[in-house]
N, CA, C and O of each residue as an XYZ file, in Angstrom:
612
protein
N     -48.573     40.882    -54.939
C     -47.343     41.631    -54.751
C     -47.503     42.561    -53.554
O     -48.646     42.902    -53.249
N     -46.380     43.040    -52.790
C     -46.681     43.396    -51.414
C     -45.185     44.724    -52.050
O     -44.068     44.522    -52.526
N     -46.035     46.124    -51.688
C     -45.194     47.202    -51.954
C     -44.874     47.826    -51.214
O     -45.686     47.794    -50.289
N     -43.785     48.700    -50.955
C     -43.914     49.967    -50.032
C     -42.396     50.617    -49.812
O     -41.340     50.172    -50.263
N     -42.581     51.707    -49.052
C     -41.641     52.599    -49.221
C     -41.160     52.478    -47.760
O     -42.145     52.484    -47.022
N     -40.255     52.393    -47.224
C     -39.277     52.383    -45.983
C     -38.277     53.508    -45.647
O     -38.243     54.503    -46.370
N     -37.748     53.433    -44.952
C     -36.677     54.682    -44.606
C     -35.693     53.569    -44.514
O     -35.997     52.465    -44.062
N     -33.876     54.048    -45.185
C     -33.027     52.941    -45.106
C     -32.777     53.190    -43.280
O     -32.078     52.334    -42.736
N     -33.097     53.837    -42.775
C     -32.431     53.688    -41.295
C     -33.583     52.465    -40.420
O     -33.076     51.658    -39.641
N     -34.660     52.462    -40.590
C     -35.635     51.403    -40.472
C     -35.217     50.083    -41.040
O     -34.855     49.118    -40.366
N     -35.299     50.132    -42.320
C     -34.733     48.491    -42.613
C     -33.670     47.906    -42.507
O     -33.491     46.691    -42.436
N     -32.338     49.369    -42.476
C     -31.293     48.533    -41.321
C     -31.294     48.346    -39.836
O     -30.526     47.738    -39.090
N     -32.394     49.054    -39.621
C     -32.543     48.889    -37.846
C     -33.085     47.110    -37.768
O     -32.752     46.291    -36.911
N     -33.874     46.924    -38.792
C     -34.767     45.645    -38.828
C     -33.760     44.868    -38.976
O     -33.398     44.275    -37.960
N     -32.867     44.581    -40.472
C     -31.904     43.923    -40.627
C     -30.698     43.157    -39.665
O     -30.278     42.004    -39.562
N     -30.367     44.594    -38.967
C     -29.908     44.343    -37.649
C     -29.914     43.052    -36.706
O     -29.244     42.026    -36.592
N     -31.058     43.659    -36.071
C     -31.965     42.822    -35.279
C     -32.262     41.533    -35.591
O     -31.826     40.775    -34.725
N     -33.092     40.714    -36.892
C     -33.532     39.774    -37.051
C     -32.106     39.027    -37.646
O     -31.897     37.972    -37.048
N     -31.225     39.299    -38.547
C     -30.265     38.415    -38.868
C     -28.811     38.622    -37.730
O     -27.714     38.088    -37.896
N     -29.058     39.197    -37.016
C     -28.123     38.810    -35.840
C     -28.323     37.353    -34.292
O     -29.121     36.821    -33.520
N     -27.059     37.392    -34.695
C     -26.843     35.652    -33.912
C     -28.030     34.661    -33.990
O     -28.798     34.153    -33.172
N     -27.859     34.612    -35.234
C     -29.186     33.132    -35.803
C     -28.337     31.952    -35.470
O     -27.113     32.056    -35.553
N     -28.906     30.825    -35.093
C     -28.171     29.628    -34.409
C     -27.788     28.791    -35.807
O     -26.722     28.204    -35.997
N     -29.285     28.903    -37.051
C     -29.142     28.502    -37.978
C     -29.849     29.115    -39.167
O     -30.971     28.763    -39.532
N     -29.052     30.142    -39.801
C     -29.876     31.152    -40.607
C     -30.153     30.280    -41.699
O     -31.020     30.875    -42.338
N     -29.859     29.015    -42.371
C     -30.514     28.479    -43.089
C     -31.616     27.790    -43.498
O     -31.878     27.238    -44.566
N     -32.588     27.984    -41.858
C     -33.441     27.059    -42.104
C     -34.455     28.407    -41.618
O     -35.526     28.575    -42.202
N     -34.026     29.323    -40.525
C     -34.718     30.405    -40.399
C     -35.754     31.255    -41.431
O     -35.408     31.628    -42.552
N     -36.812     31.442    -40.967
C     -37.539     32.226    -41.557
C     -38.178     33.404    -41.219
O     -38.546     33.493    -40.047
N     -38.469     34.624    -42.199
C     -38.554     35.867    -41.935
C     -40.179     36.176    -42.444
O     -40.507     36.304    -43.624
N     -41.073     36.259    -41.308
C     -42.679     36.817    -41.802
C     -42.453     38.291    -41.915
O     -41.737     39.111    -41.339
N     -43.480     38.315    -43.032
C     -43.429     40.292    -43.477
C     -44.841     40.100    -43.504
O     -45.456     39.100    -43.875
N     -45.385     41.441    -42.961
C     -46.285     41.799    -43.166
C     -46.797     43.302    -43.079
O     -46.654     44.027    -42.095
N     -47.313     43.589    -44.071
C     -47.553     45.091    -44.930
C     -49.206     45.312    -44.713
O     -50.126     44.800    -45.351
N     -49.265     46.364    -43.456
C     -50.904     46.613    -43.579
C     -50.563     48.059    -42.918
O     -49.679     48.506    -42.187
N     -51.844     48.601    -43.620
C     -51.861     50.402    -43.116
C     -50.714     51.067    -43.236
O     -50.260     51.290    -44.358
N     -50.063     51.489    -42.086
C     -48.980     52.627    -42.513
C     -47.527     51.581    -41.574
O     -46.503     52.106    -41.136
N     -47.770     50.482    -41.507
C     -46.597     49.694    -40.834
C     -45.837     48.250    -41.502
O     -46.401     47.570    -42.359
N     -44.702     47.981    -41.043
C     -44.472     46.882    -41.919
C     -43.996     46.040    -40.634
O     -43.246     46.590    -39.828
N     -44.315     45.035    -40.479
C     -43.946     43.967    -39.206
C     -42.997     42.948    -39.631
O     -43.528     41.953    -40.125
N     -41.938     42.945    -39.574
C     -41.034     41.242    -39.537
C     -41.482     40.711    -38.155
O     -42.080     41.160    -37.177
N     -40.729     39.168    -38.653
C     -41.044     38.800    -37.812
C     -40.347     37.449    -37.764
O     -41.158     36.600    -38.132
N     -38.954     36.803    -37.403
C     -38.768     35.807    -37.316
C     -38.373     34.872    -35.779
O     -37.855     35.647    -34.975
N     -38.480     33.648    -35.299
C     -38.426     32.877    -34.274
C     -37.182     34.329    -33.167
O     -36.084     34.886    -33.180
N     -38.328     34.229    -32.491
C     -37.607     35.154    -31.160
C     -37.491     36.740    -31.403
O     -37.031     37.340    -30.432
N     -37.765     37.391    -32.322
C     -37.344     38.192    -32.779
C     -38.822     38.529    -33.260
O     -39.606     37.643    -33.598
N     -39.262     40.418    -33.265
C     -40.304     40.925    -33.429
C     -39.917     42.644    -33.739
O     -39.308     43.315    -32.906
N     -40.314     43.118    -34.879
C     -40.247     44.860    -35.368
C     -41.236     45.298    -36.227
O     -41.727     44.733    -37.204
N     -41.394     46.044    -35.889
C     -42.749     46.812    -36.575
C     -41.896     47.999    -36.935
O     -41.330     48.619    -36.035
N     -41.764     48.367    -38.249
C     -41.632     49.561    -38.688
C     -42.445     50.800    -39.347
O     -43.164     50.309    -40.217
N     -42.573     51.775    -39.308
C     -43.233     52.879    -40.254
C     -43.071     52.710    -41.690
O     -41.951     52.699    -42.200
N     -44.101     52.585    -42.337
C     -43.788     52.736    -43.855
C     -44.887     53.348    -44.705
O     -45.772     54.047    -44.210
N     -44.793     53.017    -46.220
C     -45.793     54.151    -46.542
C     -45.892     52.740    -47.185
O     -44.973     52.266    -47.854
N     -47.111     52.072    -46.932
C     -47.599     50.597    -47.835
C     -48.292     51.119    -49.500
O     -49.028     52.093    -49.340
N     -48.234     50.847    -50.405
C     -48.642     50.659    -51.499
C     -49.575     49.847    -51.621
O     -50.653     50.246    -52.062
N     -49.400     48.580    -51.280
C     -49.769     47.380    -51.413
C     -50.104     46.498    -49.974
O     -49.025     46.421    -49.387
N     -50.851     46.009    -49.411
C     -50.851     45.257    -48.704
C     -50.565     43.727    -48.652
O     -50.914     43.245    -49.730
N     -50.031     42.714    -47.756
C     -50.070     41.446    -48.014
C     -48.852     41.089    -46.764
O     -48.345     41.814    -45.908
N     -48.652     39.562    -47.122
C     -47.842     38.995    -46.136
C     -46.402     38.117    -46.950
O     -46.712     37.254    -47.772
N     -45.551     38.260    -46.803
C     -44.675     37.147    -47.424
C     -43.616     36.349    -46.378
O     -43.517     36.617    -45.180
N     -42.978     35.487    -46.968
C     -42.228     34.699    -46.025
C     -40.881     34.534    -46.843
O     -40.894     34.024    -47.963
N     -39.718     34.985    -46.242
C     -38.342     34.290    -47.049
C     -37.051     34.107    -45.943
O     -37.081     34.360    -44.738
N     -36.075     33.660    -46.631
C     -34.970     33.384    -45.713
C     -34.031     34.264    -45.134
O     -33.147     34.925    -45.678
N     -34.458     34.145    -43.583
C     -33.559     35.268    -43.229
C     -32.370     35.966    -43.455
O     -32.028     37.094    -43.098
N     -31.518     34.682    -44.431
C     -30.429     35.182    -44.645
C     -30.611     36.667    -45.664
O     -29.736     37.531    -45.707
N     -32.052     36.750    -46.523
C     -31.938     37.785    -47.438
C     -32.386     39.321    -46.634
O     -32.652     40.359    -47.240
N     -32.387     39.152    -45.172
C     -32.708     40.235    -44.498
C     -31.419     41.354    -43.896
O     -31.579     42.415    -43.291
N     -29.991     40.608    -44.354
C     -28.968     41.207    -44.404
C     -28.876     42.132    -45.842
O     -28.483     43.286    -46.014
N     -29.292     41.342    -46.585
C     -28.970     41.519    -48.503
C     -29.958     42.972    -48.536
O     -29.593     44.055    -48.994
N     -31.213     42.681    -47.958
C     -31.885     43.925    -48.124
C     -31.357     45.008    -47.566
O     -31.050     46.002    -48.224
N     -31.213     44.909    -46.356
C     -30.083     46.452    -45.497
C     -29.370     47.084    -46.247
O     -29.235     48.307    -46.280
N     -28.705     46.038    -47.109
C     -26.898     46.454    -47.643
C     -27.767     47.103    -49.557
O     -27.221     47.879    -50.341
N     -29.022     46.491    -49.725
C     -29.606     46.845    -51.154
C     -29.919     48.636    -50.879
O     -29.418     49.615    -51.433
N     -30.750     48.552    -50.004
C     -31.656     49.624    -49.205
C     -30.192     50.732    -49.325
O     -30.210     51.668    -50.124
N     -29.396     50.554    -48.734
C     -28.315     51.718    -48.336
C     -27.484     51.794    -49.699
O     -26.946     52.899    -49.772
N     -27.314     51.306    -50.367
C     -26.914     51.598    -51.832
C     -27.245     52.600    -52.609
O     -26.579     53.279    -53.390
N     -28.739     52.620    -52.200
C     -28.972     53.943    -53.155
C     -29.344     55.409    -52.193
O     -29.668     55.533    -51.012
N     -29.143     56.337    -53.217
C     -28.811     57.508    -52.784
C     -31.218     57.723    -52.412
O     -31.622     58.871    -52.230
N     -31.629     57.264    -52.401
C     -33.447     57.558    -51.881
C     -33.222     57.021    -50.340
O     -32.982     55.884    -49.933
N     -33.416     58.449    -49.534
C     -33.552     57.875    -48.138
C     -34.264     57.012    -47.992
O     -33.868     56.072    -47.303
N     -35.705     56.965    -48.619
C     -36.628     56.030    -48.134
C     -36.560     55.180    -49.709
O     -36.664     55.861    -50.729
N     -36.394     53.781    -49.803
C     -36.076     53.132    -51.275
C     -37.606     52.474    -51.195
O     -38.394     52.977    -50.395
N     -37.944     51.575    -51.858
C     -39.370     51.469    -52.515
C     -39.113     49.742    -52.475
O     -38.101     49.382    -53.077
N     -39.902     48.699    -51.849
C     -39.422     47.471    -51.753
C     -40.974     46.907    -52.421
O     -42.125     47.256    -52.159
N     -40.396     45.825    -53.448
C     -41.555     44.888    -53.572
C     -41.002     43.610    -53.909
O     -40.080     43.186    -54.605
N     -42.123     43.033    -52.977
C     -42.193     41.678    -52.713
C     -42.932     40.686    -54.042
O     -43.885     41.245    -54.586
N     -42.698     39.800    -54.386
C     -43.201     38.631    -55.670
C     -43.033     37.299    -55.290
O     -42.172     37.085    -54.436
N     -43.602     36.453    -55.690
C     -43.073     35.285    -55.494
C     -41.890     35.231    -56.173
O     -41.847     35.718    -57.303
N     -40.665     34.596    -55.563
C     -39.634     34.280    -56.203
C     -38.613     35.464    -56.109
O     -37.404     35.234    -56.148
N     -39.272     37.139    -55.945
C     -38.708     37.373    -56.130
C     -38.283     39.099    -55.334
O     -39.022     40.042    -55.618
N     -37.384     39.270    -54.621
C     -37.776     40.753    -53.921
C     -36.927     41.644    -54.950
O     -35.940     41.406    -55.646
N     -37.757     42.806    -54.742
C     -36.627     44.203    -55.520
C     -36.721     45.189    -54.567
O     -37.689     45.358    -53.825
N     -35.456     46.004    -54.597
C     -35.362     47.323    -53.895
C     -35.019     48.803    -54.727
O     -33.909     48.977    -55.230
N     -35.773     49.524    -54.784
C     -35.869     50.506    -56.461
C     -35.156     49.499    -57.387
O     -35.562     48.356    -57.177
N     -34.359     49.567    -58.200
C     -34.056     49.251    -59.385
C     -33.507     47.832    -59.359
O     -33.536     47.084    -60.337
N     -32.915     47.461    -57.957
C     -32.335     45.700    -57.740
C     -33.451     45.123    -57.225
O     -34.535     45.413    -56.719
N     -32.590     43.933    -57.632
C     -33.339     42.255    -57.870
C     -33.096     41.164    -56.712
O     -32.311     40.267    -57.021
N     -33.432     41.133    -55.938
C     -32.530     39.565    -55.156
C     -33.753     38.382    -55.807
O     -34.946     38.611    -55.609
N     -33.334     37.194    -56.545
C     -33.953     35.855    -56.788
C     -34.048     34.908    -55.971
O     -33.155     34.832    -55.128
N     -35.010     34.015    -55.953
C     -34.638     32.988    -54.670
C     -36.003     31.904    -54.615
O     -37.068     32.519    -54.662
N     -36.098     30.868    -54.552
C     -37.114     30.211    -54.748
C     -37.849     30.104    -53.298
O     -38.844     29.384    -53.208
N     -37.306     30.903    -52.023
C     -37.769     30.603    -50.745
C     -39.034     31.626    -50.223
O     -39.781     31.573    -49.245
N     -38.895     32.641    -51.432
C     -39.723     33.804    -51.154
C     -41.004     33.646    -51.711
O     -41.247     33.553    -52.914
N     -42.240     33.607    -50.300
C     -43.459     32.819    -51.243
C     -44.547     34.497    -50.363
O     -44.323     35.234    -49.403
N     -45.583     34.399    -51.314
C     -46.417     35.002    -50.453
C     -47.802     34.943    -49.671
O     -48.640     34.272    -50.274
N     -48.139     35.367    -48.739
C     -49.437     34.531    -48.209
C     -50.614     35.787    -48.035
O     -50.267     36.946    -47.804
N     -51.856     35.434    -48.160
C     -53.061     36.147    -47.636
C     -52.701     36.625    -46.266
O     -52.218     35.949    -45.358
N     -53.055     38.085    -46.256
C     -53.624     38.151    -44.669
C     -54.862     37.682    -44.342
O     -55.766     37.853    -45.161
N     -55.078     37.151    -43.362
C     -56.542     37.074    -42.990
C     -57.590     38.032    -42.499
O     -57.418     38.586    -41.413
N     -58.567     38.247    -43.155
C     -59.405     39.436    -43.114
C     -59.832     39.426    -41.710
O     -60.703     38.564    -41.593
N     -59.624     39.938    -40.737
C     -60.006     39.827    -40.076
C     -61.901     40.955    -39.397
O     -61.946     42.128    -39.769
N     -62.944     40.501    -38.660
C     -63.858     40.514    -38.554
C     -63.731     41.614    -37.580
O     -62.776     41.563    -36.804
N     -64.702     42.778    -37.495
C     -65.063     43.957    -36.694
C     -65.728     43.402    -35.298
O     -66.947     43.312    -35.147
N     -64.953     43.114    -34.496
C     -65.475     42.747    -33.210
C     -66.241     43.847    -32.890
O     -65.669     44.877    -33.245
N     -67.567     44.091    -32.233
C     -68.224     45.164    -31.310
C     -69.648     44.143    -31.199
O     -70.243     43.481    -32.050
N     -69.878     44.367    -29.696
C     -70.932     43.786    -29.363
C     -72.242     44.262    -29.482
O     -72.373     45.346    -30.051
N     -73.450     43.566    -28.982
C     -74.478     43.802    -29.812
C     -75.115     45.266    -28.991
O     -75.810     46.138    -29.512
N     -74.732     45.216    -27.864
C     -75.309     46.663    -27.048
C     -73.959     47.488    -26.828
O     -73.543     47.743    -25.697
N     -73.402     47.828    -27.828
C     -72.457     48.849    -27.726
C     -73.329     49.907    -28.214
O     -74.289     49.920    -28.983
N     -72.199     51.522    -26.979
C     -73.015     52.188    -26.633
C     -73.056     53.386    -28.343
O     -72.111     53.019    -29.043
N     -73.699     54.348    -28.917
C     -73.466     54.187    -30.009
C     -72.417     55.182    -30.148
O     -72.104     55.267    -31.335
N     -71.678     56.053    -29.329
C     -70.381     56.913    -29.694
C     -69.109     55.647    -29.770
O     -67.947     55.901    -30.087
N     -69.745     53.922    -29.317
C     -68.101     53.308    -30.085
C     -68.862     52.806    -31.755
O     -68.219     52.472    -32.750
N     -70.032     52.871    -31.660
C     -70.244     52.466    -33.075
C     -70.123     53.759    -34.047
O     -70.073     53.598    -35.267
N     -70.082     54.951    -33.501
C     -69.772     56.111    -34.411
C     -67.723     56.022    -35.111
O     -67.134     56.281    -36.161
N     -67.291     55.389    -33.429
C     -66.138     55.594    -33.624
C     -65.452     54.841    -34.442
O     -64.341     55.328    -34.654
N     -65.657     53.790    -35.029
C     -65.202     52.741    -35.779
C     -65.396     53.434    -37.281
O     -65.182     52.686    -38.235
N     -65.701     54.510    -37.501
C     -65.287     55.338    -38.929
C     -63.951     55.656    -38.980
O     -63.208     55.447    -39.939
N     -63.572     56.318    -37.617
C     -62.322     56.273    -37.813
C     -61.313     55.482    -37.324
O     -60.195     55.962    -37.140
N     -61.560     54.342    -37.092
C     -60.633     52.809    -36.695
C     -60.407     52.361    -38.098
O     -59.294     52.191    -38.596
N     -61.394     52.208    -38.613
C     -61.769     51.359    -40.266
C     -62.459     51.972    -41.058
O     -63.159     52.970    -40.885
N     -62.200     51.170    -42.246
C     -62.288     51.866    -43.488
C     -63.688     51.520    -43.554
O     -64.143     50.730    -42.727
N     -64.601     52.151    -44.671
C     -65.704     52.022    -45.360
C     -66.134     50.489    -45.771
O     -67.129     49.795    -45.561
N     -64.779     50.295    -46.520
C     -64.584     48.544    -46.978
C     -64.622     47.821    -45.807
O     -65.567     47.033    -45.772
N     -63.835     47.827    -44.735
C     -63.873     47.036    -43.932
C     -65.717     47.046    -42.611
O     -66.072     46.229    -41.761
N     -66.228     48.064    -42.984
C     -67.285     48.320    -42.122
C     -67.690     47.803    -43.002
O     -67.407     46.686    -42.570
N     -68.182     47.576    -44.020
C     -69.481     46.677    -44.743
C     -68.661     45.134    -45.210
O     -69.296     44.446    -46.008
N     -67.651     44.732    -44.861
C     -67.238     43.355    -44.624
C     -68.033     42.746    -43.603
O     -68.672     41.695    -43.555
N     -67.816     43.729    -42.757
C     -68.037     43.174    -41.297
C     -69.704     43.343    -41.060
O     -70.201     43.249    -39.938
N     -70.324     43.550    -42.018
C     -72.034     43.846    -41.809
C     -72.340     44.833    -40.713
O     -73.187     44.645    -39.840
N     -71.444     46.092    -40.853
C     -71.629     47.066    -39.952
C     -71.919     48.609    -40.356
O     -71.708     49.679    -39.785
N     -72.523     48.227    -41.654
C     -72.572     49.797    -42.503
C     -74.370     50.039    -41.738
O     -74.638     51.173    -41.342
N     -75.255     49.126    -41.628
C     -76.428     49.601    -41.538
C     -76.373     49.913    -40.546
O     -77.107     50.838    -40.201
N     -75.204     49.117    -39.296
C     -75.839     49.777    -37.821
C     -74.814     50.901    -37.681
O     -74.802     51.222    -36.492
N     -73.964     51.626    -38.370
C     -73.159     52.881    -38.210
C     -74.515     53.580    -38.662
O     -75.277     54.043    -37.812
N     -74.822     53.650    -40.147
C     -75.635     54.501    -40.086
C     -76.827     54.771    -39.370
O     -77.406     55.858    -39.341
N     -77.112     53.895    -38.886
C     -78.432     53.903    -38.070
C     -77.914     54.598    -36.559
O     -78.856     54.973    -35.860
N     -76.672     54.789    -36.036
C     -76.062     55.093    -35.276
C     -75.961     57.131    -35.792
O     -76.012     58.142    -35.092
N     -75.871     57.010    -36.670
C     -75.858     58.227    -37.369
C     -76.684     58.995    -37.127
O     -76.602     60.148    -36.702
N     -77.750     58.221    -37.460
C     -79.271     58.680    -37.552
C     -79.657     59.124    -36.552
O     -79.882     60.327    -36.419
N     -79.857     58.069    -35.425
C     -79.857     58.416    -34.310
C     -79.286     59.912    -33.248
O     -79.914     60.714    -32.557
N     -77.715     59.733    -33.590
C     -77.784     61.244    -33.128
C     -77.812     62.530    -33.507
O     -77.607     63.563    -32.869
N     -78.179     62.275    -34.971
C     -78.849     63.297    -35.457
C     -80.363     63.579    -34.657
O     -81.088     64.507    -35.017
């Protein structure tokens, strides 16, 4: 499940944008994706990154046509910022429902801590605050931070 909190002036700014002049909004599709403090759509020609407060991380995919339905859900209620989660099958916006068998969800891919092997060690200090704890020992980079530590101590 993919959560988070939006501002309605953001997801109608998004709404906007991606379901305007579709050649064929029925076959169109809308990528979401929920990481850190941003939420990215994303359908053919069309690209927005918004501010949000993620709950949940993840990626989903549904039909653009429900990217109007959300705008018009979103501004219904009286919470500037309304609370959206994503399911298979199924999106809600605080207390509403939209159903739909097109709404599926996908993994992000973890992606790997690029830094090379003679980096100097104030960028290996700095990657504490790029990434998380979790993501530094994904990436087999907890022994050489701390050893980076050590060092300038």
């Amino acid at each position: 499940m993919i959560d988070f909190k939006i501002s309605q002036a953001e997801i109608s700014k998004a709404s906007r944008l991606l379901s305007k002049v579709r050649t064929d909004p029925g076959t169109d599709i809308v990528d979401i994706t929920c990481y850190r403090e941003n939420v990215k759509f994303v359908v053919t020609g069309r690209e927005i990154t918004c501010p949000a407060l993620v709950e949940s991380v993840g990626a989903a995919q549904f039909p653009v046509t429900l990217m109007a339905k959300l705008g018009k859900l979103a501004a219904s209620f009286d919470d500037e910022n309304p609370r959206i989660r994503i399911e298979v099958g199924r999106i809600r916006v605080n207390s509403a429902a939209v159903s739909m068998p097109g709404i599926i969800l996908r993994k992000i891919a973890d992606r790997p801590i690029d830094i090379p092997d003679d980096a100097p060690i104030r960028d290996i200090l700095a990657l504490r605050y790029l990434f998380t704890q979790e993501e530094l020992v994904a990436s087999d980079l907890a022994k050489r931070y701390l050893a980076a530590v050590s060092t300038k101590t």
